[in-house]
N, C-alpha and C positions, 0 to 999 in steps of 0.2 A: 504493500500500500504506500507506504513512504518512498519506495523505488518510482512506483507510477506517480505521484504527486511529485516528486525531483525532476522527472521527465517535463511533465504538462509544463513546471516552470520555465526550467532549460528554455522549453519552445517555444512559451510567451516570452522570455525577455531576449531573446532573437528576433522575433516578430515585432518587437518594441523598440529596437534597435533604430535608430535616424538612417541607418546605411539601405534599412531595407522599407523603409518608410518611403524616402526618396525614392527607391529603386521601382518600388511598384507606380507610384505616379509618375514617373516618366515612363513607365511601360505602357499604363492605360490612358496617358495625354496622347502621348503622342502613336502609341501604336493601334488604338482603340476610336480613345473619342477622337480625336480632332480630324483623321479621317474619315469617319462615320458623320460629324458633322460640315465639313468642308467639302464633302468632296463635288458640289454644285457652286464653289466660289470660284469666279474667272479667275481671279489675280491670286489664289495661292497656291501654293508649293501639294497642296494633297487634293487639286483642280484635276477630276479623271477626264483629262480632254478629250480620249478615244470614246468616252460613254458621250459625253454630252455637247461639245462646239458643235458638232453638226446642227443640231435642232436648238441648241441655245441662238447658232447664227440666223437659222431659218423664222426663227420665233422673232428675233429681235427685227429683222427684216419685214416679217408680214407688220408688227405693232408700230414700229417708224412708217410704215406706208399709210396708215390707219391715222397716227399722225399729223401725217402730211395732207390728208383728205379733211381731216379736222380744224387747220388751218386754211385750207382754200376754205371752206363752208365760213368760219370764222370772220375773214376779210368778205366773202360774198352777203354778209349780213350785217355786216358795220356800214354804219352811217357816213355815207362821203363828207369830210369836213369842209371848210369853205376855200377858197381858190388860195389866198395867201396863208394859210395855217397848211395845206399840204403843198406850197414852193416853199416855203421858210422863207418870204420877202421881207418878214420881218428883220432889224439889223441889231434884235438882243441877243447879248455875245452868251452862249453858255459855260455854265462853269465844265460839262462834259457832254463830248458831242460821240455819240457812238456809230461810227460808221460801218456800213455790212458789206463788203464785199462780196460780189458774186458772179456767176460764171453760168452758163446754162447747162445742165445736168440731167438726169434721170427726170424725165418730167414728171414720173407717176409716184415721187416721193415728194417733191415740192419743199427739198431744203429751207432755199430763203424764205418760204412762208411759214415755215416753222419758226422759224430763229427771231423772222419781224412781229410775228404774232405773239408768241409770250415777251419781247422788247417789249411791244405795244402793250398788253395786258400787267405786265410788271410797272409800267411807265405812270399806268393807272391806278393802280392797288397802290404805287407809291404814294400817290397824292402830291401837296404840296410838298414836302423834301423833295422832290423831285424835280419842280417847276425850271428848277436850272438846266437840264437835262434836255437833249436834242436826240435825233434819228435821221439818219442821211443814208442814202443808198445810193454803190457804186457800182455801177454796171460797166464789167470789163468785156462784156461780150464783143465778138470782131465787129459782128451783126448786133446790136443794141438791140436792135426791133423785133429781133427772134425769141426776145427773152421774153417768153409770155407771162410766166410768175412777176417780171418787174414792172409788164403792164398794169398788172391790176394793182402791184404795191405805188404805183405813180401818182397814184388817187388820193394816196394818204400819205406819203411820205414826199422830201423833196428828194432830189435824184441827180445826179451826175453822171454822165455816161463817159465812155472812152471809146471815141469811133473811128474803125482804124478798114472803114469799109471801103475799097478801091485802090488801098495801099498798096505797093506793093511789097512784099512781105523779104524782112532784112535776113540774109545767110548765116548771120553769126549769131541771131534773135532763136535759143531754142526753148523748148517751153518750160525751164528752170527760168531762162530771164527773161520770159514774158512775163510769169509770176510774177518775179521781183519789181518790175517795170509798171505791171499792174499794182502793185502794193503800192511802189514811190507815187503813183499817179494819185488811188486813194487818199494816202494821207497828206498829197499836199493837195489836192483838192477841197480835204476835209480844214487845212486852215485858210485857205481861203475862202471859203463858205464863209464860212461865222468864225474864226477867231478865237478858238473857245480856249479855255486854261486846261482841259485836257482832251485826248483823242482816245477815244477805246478802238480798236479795227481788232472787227470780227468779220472773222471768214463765214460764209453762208452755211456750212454744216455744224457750227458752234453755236448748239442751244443755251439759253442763260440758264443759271440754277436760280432758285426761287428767293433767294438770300442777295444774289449779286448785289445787286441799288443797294442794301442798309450794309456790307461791307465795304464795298467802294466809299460810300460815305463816311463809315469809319475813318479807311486808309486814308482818303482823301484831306477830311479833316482835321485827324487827329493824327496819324501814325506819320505822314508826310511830314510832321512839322521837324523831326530829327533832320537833320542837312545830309547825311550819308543816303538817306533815301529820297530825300526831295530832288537831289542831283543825280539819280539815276539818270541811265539811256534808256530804260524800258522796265516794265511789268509784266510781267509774262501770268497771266490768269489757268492755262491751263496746261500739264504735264501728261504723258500719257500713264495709266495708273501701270500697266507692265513695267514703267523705267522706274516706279515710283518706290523697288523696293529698298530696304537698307543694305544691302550688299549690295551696292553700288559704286563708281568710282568716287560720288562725290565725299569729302570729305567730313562735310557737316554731317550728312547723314549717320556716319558712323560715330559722331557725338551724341550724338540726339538718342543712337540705337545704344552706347553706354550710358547716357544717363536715365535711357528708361531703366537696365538692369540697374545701375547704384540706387532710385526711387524704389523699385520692386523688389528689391534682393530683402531690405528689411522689412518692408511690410509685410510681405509674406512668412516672413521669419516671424513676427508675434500672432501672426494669424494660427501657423503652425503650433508654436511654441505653447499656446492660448489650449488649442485642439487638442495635444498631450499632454501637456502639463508638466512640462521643459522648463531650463533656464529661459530667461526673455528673449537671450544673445546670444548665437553660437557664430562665430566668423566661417566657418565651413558649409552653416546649411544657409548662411547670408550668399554666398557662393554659390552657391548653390540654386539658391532661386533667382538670384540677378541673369545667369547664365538660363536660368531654366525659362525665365520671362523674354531674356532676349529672345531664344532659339523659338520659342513658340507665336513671338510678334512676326518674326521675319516668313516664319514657315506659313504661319495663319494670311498674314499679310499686311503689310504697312499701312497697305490703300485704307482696308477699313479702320485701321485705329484713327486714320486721320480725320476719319467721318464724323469723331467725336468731338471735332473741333465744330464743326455748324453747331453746336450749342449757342454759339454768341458771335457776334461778327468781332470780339477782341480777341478771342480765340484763335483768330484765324495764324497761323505760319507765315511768315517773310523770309525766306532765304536768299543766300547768293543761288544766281537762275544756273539753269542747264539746259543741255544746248538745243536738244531736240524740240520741233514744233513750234506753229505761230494763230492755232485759230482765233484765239484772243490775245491781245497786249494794249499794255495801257500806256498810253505818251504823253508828258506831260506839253506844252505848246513850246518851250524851248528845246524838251528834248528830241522830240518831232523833227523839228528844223536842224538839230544836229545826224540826224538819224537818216534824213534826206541826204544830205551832203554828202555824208558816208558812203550810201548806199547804190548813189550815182556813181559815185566811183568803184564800185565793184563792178563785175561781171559771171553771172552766175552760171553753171552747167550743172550736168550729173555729178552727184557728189559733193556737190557746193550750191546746194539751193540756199534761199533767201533767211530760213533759220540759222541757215552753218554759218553765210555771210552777217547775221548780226551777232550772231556769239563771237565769232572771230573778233570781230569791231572789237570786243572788250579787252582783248589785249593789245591788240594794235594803236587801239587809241588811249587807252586808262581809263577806257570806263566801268562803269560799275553798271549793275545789271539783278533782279530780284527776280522771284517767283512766289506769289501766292497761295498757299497749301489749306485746305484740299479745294479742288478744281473750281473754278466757279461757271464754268460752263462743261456740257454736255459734247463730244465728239460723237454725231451723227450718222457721218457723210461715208457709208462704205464704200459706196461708189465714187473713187476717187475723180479728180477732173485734169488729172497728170498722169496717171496711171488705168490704163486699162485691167478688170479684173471684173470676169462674170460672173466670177462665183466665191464674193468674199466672206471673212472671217472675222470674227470676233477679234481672234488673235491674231 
């Protein structure tokens, strides 16, 4: 009897043990749950692509189309405003003027109507905070008058085109530097329009998030007044969430992904501690869970811990930018016109489109450069308007 009761102990204070305490919750984190529960998350690491992109892509494709039909009905049911409220002949400078670039595309998604209709619905639910606030669309089509989506937005918005019909078309113009050439044209269009103290330029498959207007007005207000960010060359609103995780080249990130484990390492340690009824402090299983929080943010995925920031628009992330993408960026009116200057002076191709040509700029010239975390606009557009591809992907 006394032999059997020495036993059962023996194998309770093994089982008691922190080494095997540990052991077992990193067996059923990460070999259990977190697969079991992730494995329909695009952006992480236990993302079973072969089960599900197919019909994640197919899904996401019929529901953007649905959409896009939602927005033509939208505009087909709004009230025409009156002749000088849709040219903007008015000559009140805004404090931001958001201009939509766009290009003619998949007609049966109707991109720019998407992107102009929650603009316009956001512009509205803003109210007055907003009153400063404009909408301009730039039509780069070769054909301007092909673009049947910019007709109907003509109605309500003012518009600038670029018409380059009869031209004859330049040798060395390939469609990396058309893009670029369309961009410089955009934003300097967009300060001579109105003037305004800043330029948003979005691409036509970049939907706003429903938050955009009250952090911009944060950033704009409040977080602008520091001089390191007020002198930027750019804002860059949106990353793609695949580059967004922390194993990454960028180096802040890998700050950001230590200081969550130093945050979590002890917390979790009194959580534990609390649960067994341990010293408060052990520095091994503090180790322990810093390491165990890290490897679990990166594997689960960045994107969503970042999601926890739309709590509050002070919440939001400002980092030094990275390099890829442009469907939003925000300019202020000087940096604009430094931005121009620049960017006439490139020449873009494969390999060096109009993203790579403004990252570059920041060393070449000394500037400095942000990115707003997590995204403030939606990426759309699978159907690219540079690359051909009939049958795209999520990923």
């Amino acid at each position: 009897m006394l032999h059997q009761a020495c036993q059962l102990y023996g194998r309770w204070c093994r089982w008691s043990s922190p080494f095997l305490h540990l052991l077992t919750l990193t067996v059923v984190t990460f070999g259990v749950l977190a697969p079991l529960l992730c494995h329909r998350l695009l952006h992480s690491y236990f993302y079973l692509r072969r089960w599900h992109l197919n019909p994640m892509s197919q899904e996401f494709l019929v529901q953007n189309q649905q959409e896009g039909q939602a927005a033509l009905h939208y505009f087909e049911k709004l009230q025409i405003p009156n002749a000088s409220e849709a040219s903007g002949s008015d000559a009140f400078q805004p404090l931001l003027l958001v201009t939509i670039i766009t290009v003619q595309r998949r007609s049966d998604f109707h991109y720019v109507l998407q992107v102009a209709s929650r603009f316009h619905r956001l512009l509205q639910k803003c109210g007055a905070r907003c009153q400063s606030h404009r909408i301009l669309l730039c039509n780069v089509e070769s054909d301007p008058s092909s673009h049947q989506d910019v007709k109907l937005l003509s109605s309500f918005f003012p518009m600038v085109s670029r018409d380059k019909t009869g031209e004859n078309p330049d040798p060395r113009v390939n469609q990396f530097e058309k893009e670029k050439q369309d961009y410089v044209f955009c934003l300097e269009q967009s300060l001579l329009a109105y003037n305004p103290e800043y330029v948003l330029i979005v691409e036509d498959d970049a939907v706003p998030e429903e938050e955009i207007f009250a952090v911009l007005q944060h950033l704009l207000l409040a977080r602008l007044s520091k001089p390191y960010l007020r002198d930027a060359l750019y804002f860059k609103l949106y990353h793609p969430e695949r580059l967004q995780r922390y194993f990454n080249p960028e180096p802040m990130r890998i700050l950001e992904w230590l200081g969550l484990g130093m945050f979590l390492g002890p917390v979790l340690n009194c959580v534990y501690s609390r649960a067994t009824g341990r010293p408060s402090l052990s520095w091994p299983v503090v180790l322990f869970f810093a390491l165990y929080s890290m490897a679990l943010s990166e594997l689960v995925g960045r994107h969503y811990l970042l999601e926890l920031r739309r709590l509050a628009p002070a919440l939001y992330n400002i980092v030094p930018v990275t390099e890829c993408c442009t469907p939003a960026m925000l300019f202020s009116a000087s940096s604009a016109r430094r931005a121009l200057g620049y960017l006439k002076g490139l020449h873009c191709r494969q390999g060096f489109a109009k993203d790579i040509a403004l990252y570059s700029l920041l060393r070449t010239k000394g500037e400095n450069a942000y990115v707003v975390e997590p995204n403030l606009v939606r990426h759309v557009g699978m159907y690219s308007s540079l690359r051909l591809n009939d049958n795209p992907k999520l990923l």
